[in-house]
N, CA, C and O atoms as CSV, one atom per row, in Angstrom:
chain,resi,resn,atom,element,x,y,z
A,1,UNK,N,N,-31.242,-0.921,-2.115
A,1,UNK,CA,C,-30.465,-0.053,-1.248
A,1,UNK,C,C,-29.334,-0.858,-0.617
A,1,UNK,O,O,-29.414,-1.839,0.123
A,2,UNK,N,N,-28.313,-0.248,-1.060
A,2,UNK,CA,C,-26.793,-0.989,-0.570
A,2,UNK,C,C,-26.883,-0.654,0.890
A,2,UNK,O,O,-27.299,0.409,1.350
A,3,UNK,N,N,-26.344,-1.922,1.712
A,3,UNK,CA,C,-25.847,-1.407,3.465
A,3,UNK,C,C,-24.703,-0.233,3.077
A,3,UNK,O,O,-24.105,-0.016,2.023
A,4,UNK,N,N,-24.662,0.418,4.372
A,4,UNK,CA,C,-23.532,1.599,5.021
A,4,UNK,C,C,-22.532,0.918,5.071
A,4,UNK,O,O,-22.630,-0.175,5.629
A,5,UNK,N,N,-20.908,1.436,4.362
A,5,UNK,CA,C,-19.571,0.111,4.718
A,5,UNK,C,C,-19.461,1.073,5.999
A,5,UNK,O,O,-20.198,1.990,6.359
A,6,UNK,N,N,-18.128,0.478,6.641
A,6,UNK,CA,C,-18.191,0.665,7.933
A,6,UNK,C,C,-16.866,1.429,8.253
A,6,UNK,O,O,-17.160,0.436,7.587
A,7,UNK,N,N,-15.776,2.087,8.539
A,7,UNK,CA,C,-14.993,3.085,7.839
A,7,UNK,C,C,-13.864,1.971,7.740
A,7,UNK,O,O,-13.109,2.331,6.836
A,8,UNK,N,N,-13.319,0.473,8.421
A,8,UNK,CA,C,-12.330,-0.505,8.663
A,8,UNK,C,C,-12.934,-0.983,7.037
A,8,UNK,O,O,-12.047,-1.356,6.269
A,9,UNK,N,N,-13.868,-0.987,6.681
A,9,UNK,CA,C,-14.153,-1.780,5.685
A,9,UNK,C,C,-13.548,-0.524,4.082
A,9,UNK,O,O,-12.816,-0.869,3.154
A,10,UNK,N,N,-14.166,0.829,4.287
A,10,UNK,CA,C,-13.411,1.356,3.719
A,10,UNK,C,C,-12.112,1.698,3.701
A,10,UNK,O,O,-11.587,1.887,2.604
A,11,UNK,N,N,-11.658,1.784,4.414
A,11,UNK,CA,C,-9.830,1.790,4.279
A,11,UNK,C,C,-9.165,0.298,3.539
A,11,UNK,O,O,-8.020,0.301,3.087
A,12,UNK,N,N,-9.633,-0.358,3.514
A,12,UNK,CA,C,-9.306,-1.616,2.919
A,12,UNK,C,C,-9.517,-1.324,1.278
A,12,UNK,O,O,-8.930,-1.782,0.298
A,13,UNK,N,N,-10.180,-0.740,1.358
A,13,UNK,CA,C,-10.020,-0.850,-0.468
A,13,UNK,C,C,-9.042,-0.193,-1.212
A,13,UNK,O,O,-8.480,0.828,-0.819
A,14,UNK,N,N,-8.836,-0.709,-2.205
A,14,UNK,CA,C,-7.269,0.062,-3.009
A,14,UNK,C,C,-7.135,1.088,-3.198
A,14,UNK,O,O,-5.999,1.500,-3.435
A,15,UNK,N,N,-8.433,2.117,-3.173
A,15,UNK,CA,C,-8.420,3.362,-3.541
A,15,UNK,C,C,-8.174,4.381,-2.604
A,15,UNK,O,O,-7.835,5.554,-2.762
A,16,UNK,N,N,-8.492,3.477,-1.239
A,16,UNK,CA,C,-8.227,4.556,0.356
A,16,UNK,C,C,-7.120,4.312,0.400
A,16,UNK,O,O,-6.857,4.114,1.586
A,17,UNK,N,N,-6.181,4.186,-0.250
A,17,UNK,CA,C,-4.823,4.122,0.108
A,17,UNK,C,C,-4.174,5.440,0.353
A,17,UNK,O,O,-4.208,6.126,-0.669
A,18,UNK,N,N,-3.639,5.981,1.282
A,18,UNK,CA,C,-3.328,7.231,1.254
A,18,UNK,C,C,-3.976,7.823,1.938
A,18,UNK,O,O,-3.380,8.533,2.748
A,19,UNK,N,N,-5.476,7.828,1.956
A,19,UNK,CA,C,-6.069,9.021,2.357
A,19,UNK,C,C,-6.734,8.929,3.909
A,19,UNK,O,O,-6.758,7.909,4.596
A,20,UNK,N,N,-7.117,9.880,4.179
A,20,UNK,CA,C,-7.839,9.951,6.123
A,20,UNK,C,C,-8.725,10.303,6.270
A,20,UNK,O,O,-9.305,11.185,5.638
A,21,UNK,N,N,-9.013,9.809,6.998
A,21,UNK,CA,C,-10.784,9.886,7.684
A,21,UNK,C,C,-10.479,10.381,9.111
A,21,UNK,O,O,-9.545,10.194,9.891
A,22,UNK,N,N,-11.772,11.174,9.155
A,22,UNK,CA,C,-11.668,11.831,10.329
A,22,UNK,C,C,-11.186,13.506,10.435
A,22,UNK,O,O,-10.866,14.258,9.514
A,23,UNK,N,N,-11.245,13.711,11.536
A,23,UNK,CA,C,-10.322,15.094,11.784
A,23,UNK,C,C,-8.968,14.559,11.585
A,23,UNK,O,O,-8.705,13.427,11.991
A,24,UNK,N,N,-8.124,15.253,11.018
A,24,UNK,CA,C,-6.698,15.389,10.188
A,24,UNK,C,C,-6.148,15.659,11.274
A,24,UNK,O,O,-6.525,16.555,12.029
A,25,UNK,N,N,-5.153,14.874,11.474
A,25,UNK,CA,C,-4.012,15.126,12.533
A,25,UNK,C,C,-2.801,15.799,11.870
A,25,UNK,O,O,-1.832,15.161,11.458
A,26,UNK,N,N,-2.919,17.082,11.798
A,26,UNK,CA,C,-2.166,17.500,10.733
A,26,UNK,C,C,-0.339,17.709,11.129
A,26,UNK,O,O,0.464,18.076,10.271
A,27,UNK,N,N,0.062,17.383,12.616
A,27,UNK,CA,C,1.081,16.908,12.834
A,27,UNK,C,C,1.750,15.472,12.623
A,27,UNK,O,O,2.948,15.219,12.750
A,28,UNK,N,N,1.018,14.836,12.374
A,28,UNK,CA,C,1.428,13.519,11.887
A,28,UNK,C,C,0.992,14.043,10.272
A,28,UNK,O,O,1.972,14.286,9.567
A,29,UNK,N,N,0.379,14.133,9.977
A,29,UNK,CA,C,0.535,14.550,8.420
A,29,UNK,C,C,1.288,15.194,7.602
A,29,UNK,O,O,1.405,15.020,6.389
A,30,UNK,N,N,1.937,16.140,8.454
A,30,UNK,CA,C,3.691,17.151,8.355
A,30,UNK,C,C,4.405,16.392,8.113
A,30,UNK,O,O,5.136,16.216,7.138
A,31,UNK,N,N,4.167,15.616,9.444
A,31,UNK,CA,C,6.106,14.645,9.492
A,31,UNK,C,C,5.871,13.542,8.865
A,31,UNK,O,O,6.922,12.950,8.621
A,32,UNK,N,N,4.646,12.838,8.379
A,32,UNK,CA,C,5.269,12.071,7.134
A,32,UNK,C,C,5.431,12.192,6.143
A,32,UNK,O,O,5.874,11.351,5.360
A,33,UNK,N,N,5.002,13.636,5.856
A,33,UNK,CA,C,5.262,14.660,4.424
A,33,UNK,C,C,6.875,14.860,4.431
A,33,UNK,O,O,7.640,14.689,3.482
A,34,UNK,N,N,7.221,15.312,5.897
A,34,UNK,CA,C,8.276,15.696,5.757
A,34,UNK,C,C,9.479,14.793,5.374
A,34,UNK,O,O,10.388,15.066,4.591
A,35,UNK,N,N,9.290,13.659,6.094
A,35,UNK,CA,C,10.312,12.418,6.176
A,35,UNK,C,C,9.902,11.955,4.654
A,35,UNK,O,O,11.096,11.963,4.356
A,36,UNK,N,N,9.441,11.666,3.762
A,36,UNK,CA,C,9.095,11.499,2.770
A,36,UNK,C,C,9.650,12.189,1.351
A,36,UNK,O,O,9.837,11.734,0.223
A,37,UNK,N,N,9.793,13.288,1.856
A,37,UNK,CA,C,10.360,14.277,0.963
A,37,UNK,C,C,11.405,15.588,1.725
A,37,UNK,O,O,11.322,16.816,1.739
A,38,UNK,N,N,12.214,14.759,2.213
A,38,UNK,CA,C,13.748,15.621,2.854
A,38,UNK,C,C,14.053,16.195,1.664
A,38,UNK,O,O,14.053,15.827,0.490
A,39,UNK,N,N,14.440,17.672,2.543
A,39,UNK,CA,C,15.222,18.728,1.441
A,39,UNK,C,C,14.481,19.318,0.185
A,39,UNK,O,O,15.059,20.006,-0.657
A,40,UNK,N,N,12.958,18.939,0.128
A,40,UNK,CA,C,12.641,19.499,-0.761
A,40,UNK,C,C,11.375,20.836,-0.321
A,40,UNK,O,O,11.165,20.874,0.891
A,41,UNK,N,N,10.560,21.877,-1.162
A,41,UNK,CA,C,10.092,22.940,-0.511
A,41,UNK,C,C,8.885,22.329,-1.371
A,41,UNK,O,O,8.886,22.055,-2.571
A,42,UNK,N,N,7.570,22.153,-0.169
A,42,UNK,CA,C,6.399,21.217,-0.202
A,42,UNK,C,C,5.489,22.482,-0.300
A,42,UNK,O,O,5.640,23.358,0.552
A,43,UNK,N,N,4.425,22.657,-1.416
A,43,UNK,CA,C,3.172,23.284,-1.344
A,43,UNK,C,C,2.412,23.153,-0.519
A,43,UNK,O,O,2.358,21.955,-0.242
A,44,UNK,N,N,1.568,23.880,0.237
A,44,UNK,CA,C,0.231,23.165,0.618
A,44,UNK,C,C,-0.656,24.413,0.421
A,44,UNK,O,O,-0.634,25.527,0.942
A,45,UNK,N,N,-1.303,23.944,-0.344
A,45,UNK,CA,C,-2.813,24.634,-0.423
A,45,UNK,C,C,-4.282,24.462,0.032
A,45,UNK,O,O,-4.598,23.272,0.048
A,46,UNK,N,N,-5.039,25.106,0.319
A,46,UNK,CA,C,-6.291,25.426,0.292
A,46,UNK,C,C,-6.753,26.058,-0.026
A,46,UNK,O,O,-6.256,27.166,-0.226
A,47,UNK,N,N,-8.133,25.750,-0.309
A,47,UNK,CA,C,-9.583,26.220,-0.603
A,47,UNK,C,C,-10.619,25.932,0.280
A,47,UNK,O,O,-11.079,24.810,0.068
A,48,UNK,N,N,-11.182,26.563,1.240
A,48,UNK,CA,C,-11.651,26.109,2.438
A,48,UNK,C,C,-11.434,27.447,3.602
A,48,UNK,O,O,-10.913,28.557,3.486
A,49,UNK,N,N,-12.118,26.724,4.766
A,49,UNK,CA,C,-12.172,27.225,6.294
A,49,UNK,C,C,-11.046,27.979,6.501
A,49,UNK,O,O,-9.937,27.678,6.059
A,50,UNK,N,N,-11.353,29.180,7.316
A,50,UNK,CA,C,-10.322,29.733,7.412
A,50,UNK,C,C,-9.636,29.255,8.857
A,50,UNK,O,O,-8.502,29.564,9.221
A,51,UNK,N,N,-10.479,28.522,9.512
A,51,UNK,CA,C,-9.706,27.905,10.592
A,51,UNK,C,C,-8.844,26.749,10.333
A,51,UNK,O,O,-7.941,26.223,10.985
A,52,UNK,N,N,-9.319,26.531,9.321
A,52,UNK,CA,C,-8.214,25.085,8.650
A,52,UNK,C,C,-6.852,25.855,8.181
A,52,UNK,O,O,-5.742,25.348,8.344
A,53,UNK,N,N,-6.993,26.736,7.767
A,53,UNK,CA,C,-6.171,27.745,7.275
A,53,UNK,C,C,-5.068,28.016,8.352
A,53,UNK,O,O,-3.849,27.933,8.208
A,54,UNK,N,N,-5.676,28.308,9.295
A,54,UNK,CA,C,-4.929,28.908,10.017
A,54,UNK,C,C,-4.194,28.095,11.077
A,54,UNK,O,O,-3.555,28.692,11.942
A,55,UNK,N,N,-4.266,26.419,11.050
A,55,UNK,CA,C,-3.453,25.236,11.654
A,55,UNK,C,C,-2.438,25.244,10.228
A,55,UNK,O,O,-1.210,25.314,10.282
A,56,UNK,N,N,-3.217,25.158,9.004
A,56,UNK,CA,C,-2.476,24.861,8.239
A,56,UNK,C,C,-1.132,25.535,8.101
A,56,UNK,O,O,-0.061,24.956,8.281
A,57,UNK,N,N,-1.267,26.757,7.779
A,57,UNK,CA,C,0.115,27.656,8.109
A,57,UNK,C,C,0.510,27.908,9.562
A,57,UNK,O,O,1.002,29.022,9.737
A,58,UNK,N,N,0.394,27.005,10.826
A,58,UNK,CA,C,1.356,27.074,11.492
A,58,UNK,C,C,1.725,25.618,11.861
A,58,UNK,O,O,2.445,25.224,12.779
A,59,UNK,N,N,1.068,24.930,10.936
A,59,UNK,CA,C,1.825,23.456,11.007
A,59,UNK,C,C,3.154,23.947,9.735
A,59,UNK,O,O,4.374,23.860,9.877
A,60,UNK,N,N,2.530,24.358,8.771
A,60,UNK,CA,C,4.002,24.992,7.902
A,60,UNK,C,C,5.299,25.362,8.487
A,60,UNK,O,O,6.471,24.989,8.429
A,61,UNK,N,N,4.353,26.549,9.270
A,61,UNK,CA,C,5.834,27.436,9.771
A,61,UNK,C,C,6.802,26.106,10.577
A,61,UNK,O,O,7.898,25.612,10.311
A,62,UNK,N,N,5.874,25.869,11.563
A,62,UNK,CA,C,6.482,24.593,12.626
A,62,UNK,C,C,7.502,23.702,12.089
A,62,UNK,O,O,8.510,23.382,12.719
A,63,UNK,N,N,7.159,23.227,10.667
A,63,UNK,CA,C,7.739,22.159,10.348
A,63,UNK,C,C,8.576,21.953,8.949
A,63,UNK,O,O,8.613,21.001,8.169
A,64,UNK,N,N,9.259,23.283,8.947
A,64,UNK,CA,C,10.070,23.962,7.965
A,64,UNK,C,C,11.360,24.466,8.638
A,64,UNK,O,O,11.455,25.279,9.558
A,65,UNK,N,N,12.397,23.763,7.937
A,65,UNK,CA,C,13.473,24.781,8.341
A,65,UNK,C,C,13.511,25.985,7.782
A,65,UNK,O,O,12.888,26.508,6.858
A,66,UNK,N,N,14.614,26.442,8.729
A,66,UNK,CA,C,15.016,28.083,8.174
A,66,UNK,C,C,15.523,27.861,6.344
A,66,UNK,O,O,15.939,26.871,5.742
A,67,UNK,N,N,15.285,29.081,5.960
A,67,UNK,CA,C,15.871,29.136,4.557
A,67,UNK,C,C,16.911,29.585,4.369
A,67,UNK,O,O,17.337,30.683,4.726
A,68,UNK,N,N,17.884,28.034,3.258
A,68,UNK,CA,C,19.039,28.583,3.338
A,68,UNK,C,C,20.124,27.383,4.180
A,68,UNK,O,O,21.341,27.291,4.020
A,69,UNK,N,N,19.261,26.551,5.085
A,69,UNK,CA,C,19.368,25.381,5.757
A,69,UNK,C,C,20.278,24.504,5.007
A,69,UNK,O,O,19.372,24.026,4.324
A,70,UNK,N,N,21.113,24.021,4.660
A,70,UNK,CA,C,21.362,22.630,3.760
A,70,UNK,C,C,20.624,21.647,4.035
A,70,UNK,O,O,20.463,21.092,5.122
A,71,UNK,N,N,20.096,21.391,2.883
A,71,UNK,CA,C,19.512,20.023,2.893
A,71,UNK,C,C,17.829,20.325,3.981
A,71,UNK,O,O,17.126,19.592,4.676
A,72,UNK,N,N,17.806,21.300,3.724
A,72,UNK,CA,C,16.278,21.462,4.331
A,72,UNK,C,C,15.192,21.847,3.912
A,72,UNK,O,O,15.214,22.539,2.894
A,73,UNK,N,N,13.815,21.519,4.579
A,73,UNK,CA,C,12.422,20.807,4.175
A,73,UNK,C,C,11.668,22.089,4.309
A,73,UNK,O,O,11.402,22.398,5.470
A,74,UNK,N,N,11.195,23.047,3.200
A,74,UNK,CA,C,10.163,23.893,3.967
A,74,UNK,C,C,8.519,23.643,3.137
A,74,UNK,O,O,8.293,23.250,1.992
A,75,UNK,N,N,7.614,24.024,4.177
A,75,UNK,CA,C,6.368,23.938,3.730
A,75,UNK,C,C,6.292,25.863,3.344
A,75,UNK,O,O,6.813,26.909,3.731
A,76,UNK,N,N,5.429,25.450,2.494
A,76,UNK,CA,C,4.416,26.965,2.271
A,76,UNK,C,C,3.705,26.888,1.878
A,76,UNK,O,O,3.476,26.275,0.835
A,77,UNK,N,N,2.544,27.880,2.974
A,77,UNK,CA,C,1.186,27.266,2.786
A,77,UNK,C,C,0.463,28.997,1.744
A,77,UNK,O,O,0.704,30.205,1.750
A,78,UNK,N,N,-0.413,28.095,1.055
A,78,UNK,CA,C,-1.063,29.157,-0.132
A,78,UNK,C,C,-2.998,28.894,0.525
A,78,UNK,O,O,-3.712,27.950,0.862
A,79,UNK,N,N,-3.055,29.721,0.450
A,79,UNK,CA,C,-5.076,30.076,0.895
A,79,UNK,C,C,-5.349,30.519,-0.376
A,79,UNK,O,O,-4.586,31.259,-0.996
A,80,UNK,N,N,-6.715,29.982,-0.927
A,80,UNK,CA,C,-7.606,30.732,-2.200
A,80,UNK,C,C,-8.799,31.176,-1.748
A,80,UNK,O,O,-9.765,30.489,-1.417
A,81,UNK,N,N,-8.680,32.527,-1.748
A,81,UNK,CA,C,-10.288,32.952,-1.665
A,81,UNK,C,C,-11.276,33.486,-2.561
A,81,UNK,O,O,-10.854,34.288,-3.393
A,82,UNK,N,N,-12.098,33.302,-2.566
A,82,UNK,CA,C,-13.449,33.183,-3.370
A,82,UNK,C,C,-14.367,34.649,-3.030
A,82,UNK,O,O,-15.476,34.815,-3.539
């Protein structure tokens, strides 16, 4: 039986690169989506909670310009239900 890693010990490995632990700060997760990819129109989907759902599309709306903007960033968020 392998020890428990410890979550500092998992983020260190090459493969956590990118990804988060924890509850999702999904305003910091916008704006480095956003700054990352200026001017382009970003998917976001789920499959899941409908309360996740429902930060999710108003972190969208929040952090989208108007359409039509030059040179502007919109999210749109897609829900799958089962």
């Amino acid at each position: 039986r392998e020890p428990k890693m410890m979550i500092t010990e998992v983020k260190k490995l090459p493969c956590a690169a990118g990804q988060f632990f924890g509850r999702p700060n999904w305003g910091r997760i916008f704006k480095q989506n956003r700054d990352k990819h200026k001017g382009q129109h970003i998917g976001v989907f789920l499959c899941g909670s409908p309360i996740i759902g429902e930060a999710l599309s108003r972190e969208s709306i929040k952090n989208s310009d108007l359409v039509g903007t030059p040179g502007g960033t919109r999210f749109s968020f897609f829900k799958e239900n089962f």
